[in-house]
C-alpha positions in Angstrom: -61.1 -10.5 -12.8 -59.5 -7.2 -12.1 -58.7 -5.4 -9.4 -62.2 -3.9 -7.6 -60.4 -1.1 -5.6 -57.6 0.1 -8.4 -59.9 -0.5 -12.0 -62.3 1.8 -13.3 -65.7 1.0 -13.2 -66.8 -0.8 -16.6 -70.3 1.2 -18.0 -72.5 1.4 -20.5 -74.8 4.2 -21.0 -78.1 4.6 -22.5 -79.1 7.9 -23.7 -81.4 10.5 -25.3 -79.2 13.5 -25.5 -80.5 16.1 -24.6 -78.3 19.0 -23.2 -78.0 17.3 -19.8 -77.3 14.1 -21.3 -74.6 15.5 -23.4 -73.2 17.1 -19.7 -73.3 13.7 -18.4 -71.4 12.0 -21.6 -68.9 14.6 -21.0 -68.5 14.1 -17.3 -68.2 10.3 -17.8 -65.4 10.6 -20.2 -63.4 13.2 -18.3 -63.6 10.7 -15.1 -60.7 7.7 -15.3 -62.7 5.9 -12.5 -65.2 5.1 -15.2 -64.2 2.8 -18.5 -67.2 3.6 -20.7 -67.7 0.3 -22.8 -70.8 1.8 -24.8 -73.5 4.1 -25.8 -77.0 3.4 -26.8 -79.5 5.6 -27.8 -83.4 5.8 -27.6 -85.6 8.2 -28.9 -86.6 10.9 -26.2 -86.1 14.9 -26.1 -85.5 14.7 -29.4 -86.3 12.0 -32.0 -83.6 8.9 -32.4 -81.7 10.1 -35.8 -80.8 13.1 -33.7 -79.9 11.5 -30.0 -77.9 8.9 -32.2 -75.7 11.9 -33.8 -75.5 14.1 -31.1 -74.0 10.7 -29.5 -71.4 10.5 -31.7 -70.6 14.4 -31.7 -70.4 14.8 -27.7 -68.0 11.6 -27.7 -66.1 13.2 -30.8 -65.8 16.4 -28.9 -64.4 14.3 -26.5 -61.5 12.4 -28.2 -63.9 9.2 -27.4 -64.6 8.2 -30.9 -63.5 4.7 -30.1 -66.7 4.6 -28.1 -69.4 2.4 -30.3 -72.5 4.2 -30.3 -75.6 2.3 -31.7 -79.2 3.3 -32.6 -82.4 1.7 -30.2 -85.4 2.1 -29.8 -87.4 5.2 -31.9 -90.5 5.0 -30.2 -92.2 3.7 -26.7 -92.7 -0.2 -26.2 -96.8 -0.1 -26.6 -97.9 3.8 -27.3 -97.1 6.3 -29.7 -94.6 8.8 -28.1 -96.9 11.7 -26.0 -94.1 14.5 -26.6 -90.7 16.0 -27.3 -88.9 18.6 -25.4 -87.6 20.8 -27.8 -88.6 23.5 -26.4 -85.6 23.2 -23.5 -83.2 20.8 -25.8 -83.9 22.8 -29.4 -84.9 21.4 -32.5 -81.4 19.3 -32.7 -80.8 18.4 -29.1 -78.2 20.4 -27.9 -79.5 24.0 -28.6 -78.0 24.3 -32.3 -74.0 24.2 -30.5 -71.4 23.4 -33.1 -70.0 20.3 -32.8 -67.9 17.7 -34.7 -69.4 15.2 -36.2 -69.1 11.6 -35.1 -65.8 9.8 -36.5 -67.4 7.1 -37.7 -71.0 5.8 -38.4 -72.9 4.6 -35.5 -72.5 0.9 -35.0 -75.0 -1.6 -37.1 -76.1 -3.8 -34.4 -78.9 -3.1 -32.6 -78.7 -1.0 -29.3 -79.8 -4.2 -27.2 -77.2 -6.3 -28.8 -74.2 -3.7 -28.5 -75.5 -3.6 -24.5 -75.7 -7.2 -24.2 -72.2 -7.5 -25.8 -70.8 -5.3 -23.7 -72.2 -6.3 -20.6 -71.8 -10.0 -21.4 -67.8 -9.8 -22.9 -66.6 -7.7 -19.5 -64.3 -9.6 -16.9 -66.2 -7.3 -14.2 -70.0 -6.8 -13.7 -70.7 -3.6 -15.3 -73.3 -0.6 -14.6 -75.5 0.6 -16.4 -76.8 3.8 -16.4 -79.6 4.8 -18.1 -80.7 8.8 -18.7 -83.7 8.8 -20.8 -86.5 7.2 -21.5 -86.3 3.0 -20.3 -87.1 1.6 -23.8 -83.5 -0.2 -24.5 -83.7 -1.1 -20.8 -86.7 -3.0 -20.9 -86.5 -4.6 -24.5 -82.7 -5.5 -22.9 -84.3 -7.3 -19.8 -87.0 -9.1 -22.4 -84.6 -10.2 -25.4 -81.2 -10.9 -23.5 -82.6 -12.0 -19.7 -79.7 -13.4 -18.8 -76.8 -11.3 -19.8 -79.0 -8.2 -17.9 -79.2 -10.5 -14.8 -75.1 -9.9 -14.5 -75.4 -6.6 -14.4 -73.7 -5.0 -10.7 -75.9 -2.2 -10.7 -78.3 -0.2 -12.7 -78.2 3.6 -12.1 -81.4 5.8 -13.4 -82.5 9.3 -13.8 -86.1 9.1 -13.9 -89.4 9.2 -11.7 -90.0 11.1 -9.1 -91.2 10.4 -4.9 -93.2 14.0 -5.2 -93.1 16.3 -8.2 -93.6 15.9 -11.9 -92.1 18.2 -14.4 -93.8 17.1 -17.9 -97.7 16.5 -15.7 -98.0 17.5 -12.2 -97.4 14.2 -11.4 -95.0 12.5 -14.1 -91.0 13.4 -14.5 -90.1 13.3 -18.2 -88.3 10.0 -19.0 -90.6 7.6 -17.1 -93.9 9.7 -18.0 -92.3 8.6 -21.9 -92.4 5.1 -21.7 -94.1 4.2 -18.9 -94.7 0.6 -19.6 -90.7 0.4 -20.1 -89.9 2.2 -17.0 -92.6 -0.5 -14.9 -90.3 -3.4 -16.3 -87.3 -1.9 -15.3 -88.5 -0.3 -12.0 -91.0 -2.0 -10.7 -91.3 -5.3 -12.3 -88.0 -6.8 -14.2 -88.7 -10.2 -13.8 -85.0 -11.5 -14.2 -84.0 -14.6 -12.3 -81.5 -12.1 -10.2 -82.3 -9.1 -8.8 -79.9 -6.7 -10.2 -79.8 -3.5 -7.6 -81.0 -0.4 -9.4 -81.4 3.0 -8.2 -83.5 5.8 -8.9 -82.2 9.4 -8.7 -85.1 11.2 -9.4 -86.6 14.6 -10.3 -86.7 15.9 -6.6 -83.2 15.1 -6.0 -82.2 16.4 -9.2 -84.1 19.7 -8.7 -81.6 20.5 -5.6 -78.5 19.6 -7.9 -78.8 23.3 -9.7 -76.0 25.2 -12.3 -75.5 28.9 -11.3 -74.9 31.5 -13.6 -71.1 31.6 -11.7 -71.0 27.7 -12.8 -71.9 28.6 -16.4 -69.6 31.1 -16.5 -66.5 28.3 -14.9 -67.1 26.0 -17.6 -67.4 28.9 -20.4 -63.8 29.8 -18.9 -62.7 26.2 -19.2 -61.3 23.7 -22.2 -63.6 23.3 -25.1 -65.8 20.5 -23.7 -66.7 23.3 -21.0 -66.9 25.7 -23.2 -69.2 23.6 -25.4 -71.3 22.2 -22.4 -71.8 25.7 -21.2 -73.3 26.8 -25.0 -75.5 23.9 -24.7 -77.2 25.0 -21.5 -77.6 28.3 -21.5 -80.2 29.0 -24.0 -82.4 27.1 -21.4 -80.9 29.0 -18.3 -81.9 32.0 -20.3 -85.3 30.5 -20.6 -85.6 30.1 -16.7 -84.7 33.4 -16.2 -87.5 34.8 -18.2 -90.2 32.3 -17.2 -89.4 32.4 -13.5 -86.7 35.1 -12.5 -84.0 32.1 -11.9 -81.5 31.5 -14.0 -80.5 28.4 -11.9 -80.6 25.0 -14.2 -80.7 21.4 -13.1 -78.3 19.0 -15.1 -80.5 16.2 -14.3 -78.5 13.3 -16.1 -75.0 14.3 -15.1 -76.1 13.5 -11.7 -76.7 10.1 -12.4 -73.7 9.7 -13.3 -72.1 10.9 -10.2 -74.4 8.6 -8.5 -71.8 6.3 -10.2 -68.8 7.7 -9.8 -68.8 9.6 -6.3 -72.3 7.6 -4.6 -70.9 9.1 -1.2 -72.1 11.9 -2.5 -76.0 10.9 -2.3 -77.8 9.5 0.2 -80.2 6.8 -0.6 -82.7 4.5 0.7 -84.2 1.2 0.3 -87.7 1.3 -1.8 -90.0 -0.5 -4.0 -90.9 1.6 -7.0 -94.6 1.6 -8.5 -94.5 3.2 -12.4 -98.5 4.4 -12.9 -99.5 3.0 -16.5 -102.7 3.9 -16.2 -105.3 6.1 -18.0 -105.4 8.6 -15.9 -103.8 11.9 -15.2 -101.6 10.6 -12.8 -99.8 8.2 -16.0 -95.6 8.1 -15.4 -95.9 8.9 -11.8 -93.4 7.0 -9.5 -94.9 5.5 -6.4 -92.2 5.3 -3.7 -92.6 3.5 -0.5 -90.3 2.1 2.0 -88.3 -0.8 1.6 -86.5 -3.4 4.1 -82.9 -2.8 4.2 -81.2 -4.9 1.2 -84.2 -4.4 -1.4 -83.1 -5.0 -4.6 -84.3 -0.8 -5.8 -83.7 2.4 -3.7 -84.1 6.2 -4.4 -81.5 8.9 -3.8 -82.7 11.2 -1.0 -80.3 13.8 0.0 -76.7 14.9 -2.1 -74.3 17.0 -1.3 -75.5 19.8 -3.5 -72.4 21.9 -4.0 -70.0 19.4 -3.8 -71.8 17.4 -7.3 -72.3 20.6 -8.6 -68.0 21.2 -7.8 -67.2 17.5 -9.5 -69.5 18.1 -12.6 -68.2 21.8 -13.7 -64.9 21.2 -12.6 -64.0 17.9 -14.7 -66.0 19.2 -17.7 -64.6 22.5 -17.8 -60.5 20.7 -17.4 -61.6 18.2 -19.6 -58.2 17.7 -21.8 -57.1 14.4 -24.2 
């Protein structure tokens, strides 16, 4: 085993980019704490042929084409997929932005079986962090039990402890796939508990892009200038539906959940994913948990100072 203080943090990511996913691609490769040992992708803001590309063309337009990338899941675990969100993301994913195109084809296995590889062939538990909707995630925890149970943490942007923002009650990825999100969040029934978080919707929503930010990473290296393309058609879009041009990068936080967590604040609490009927289907039910549960929710950040880490790595980014 190496090193725990001096090594980079082994990860794989599971992904449905997505303009903030691309963000949080980005931010992972321009952070040396973090060695990312894969990407999988599952279909989410926009269908799986184009989460898979775009992929492959945020890592190309980050030198990280060594980076397997490999196709999952094109549809929820038990119902057909409620929605999109083009309307934030564009018809592509990432707001029609030129990018290159991936370097190589993405990888033939199976997303499950590039995650369990990955997860299973590291020297030192790895994390996963998952940014879309939970389908990999839970078909990982059904087909490959074992190697999930050696995960050292799982990091996820989803849910919510108050607000929705696809149904008054239901945040985007969860309300997707609920059934996937219960296995993952509420029920995973491994024979370890492996501890997950949640950074949610609410937290997320006080993690905001200013126009001044925008502006940084247009001003920066090409993965700034290329992240800042991506997210201001939908800043734009703010502006005219609610006079705020401020813009959450939901899934880039994650990721700093991973590699700064002194930056959030989290607590210890069981998680209940709604896969009902009703109209309260892909809420997240957060209660209180004794100290050392196996799942907690980020509470508070340090607003400016993720907002600092994000546009300021992205926008230097350089290989």
């Amino acid at each position: 085993m190496t090193d725990p203080v001096n090594s980079p943090v082994p990860i794989v990511i599971d992904c449905d980019p997505g303009i903030d996913d691309a963000v949080a691609l980005l931010l992972a490769c321009a952070s040396p704490e973090l060695r990312i040992l894969g990407v999988s992708t599952v279909a989410g803001n926009v269908d799986l042929e184009h989460t898979t590309r775009n992929a492959g063309r945020v890592l190309a337009l980050a030198g990280r084409s060594d980076v397997p990338v490999a196709a999952g899941a094109g549809r929820p675990l038990v119902r057909t997929a409620p929605g999109r969100a083009e309307h934030v993301h564009g018809d592509d994913g990432v707001n029609r932005v030129k990018l290159p195109e991936p370097a190589a084809e993405p990888d033939p296995r199976p997303a499950i079986d590039l995650l369990a590889d990955a997860i299973g062939g590291s020297a030192d538990p790895v994390t996963l962090v998952a940014i879309g909707p939970l389908t990999n995630v839970a078909l990982l925890y059904a087909v490959h039990p074992e190697v999930a149970a050696t995960l050292g943490r799982v990091v996820i942007m989803g849910g919510s402890a108050t607000v929705g923002n696809t149904t008054a009650a239901a945040e985007f990825n969860v309300w997707s796939d609920p059934e996937a999100a219960y296995r993952v969040l509420t029920d995973p029934g491994l024979d370890r508990a492996v501890p997950t978080t949640m950074v949610g919707l609410d937290l997320t929503l006080t993690v905001p892009f200013t126009e001044a930010d925008l502006d940084t990473l247009a001003g920066g290296r090409a993965a700034g200038q290329a992240a800042a393309a991506m997210l201001r058609p939908e800043a734009e879009r703010q502006r005219q539906t609610t006079g705020d041009a401020t813009l959450p990068v939901h899934d880039a936080v994650a990721v700093t959940a991973v590699l700064r967590p002194d930056l959030l604040r989290t607590r210890p609490a069981t998680i209940t994913v709604d896969c009902s009927d009703e109209v309260t289907r892909g809420a997240t039910v957060v209660t209180p948990a004794p100290s050392g549960a196996w799942s907690e929710v980020a509470v508070g950040a340090s607003e400016r100072d993720i907002v600092d880490l994000i546009v300021r790595r992205v926008g230097d980014y350089s290989w």
